[in-house]
C-alpha positions in Angstrom: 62.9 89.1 87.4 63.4 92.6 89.0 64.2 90.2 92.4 67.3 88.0 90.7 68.5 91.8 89.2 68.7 93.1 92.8 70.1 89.9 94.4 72.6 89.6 91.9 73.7 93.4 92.7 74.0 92.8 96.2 75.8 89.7 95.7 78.1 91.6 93.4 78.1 94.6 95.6 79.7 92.5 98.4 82.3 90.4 96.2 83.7 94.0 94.6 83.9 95.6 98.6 85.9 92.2 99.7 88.6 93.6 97.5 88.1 97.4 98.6 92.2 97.6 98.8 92.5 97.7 95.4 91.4 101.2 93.8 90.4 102.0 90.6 92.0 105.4 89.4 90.3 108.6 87.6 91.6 108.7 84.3 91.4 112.0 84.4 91.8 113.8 87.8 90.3 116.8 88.2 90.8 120.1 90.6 88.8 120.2 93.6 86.2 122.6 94.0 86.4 124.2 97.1 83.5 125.8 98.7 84.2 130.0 100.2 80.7 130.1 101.6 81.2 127.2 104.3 80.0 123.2 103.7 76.5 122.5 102.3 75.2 119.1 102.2 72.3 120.2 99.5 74.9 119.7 96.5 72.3 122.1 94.7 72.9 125.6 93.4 75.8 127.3 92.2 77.6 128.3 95.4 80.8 126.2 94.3 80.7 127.0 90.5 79.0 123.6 89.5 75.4 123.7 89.2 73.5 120.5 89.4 70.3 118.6 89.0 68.5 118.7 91.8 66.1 115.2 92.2 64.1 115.8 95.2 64.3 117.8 99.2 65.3 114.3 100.8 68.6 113.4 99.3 69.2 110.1 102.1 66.0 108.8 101.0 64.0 108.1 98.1 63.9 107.4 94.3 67.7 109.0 93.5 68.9 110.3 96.8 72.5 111.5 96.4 73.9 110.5 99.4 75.5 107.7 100.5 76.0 106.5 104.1 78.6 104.8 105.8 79.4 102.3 108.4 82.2 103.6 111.0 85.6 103.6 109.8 84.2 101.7 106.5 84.6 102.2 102.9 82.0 99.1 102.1 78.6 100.6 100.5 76.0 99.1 102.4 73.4 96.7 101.0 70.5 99.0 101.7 72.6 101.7 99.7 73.1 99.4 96.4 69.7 100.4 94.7 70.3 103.9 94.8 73.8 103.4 93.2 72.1 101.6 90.8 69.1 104.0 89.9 72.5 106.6 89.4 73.9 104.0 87.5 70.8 104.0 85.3 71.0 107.9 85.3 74.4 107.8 83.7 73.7 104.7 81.5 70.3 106.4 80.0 72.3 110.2 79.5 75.3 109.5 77.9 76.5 113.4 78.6 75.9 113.6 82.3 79.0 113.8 84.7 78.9 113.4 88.6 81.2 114.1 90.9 81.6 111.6 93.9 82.8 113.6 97.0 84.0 111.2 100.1 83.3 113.0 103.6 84.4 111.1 107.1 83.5 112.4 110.6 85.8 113.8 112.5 87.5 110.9 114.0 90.8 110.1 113.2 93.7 112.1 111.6 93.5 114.8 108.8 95.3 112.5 106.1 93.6 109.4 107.4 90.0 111.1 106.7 91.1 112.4 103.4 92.4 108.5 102.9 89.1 107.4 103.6 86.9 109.9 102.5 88.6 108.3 98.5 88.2 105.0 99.4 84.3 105.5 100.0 84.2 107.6 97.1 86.0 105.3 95.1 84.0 102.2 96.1 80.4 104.3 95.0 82.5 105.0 91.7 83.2 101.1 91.3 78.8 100.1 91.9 78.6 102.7 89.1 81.3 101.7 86.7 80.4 98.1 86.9 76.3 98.9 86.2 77.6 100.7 82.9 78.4 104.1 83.7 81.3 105.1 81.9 84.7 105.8 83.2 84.3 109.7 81.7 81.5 110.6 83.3 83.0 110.0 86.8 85.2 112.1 89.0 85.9 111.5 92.6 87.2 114.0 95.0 88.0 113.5 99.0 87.2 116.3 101.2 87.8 114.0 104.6 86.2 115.9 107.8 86.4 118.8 106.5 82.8 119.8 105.0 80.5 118.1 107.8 77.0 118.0 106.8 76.1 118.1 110.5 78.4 119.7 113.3 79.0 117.6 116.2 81.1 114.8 118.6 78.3 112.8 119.2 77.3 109.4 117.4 74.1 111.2 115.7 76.2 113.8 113.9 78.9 111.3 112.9 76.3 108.8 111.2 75.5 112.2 108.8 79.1 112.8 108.5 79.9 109.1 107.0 79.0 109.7 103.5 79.5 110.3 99.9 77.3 112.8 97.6 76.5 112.2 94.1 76.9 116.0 92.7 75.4 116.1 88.6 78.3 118.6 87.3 76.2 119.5 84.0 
């Protein structure tokens, strides 16, 4: 049973990324946080004002990583990504009152306001898995920062695959 779930997802995952061009606004916006300390890819802590939960010391891998990794110039999340949206999905589903903030990063390639194009569309595609598992629209706010917080410095293919991502940040 836990198989068809999965299949389904994936199935569905690809149907909703085939119509990527179409985004799904926040209802309600809300203010970037902006980092003074330079970029962290922990999303733990209160550096930026917004404490969080933290779920483990590997956030790529694992039972409810918080990152998300990207394909070049793609905004598609890939298959072997789906399950951790969905154990979020479950997250949000199960605790009514817990927010996330989905923050799209690029590498540096490309221009400033392509990036920051981008860096939304990943963001908003993640927001899509979760809205679509059950999550609701409240409890989701997306934010863009393009290349400008790298997780790893870099011009090389190695720090660009780290760089291709969005975090799942718990805001309460």
């Amino acid at each position: 049973m836990a198989q068809h779930k999965l299949i389904f997802l994936i199935v569905f995952a690809f149907v909703i990324s085939a119509c990527s061009k179409n985004t799904i606004p926040d209802p309600d916006p809300t203010e970037a946080i902006h980092n003074q300390q330079g970029a962290t890819s922990d999303g733990f802590g209160d550096v930026d004002g917004v404490g969080g939960e933290e779920f483990g010391d590997n956030l790529g891998a694992g039972e409810l990583a918080n990152i998300i990794f990207f394909d070049f110039d793609s905004a598609e999340v890939r298959a072997e990504d789906t399950e951790i949206v969905s154990r979020h999905a479950l997250q949000l589903v199960d605790n009514p009152n817990a927010q996330v903030r989905l923050e799209g990063h690029t590498d540096e390639r490309g221009s400033r306001e392509y990036n920051i194009g981008l860096g939304e569309r990943r963001a908003q595609s993640v927001r899509r898995l979760l809205l679509i598992q059950g999550a609701s629209a409240a409890q989701i706010s997306t934010v863009s920062f393009g290349e400008e917080r790298p997780a790893v410095e870099g011009s090389d293919e190695s720090a660009y695959e780290q760089n291709r991502r969005v975090e799942i940040r718990y805001t309460n």
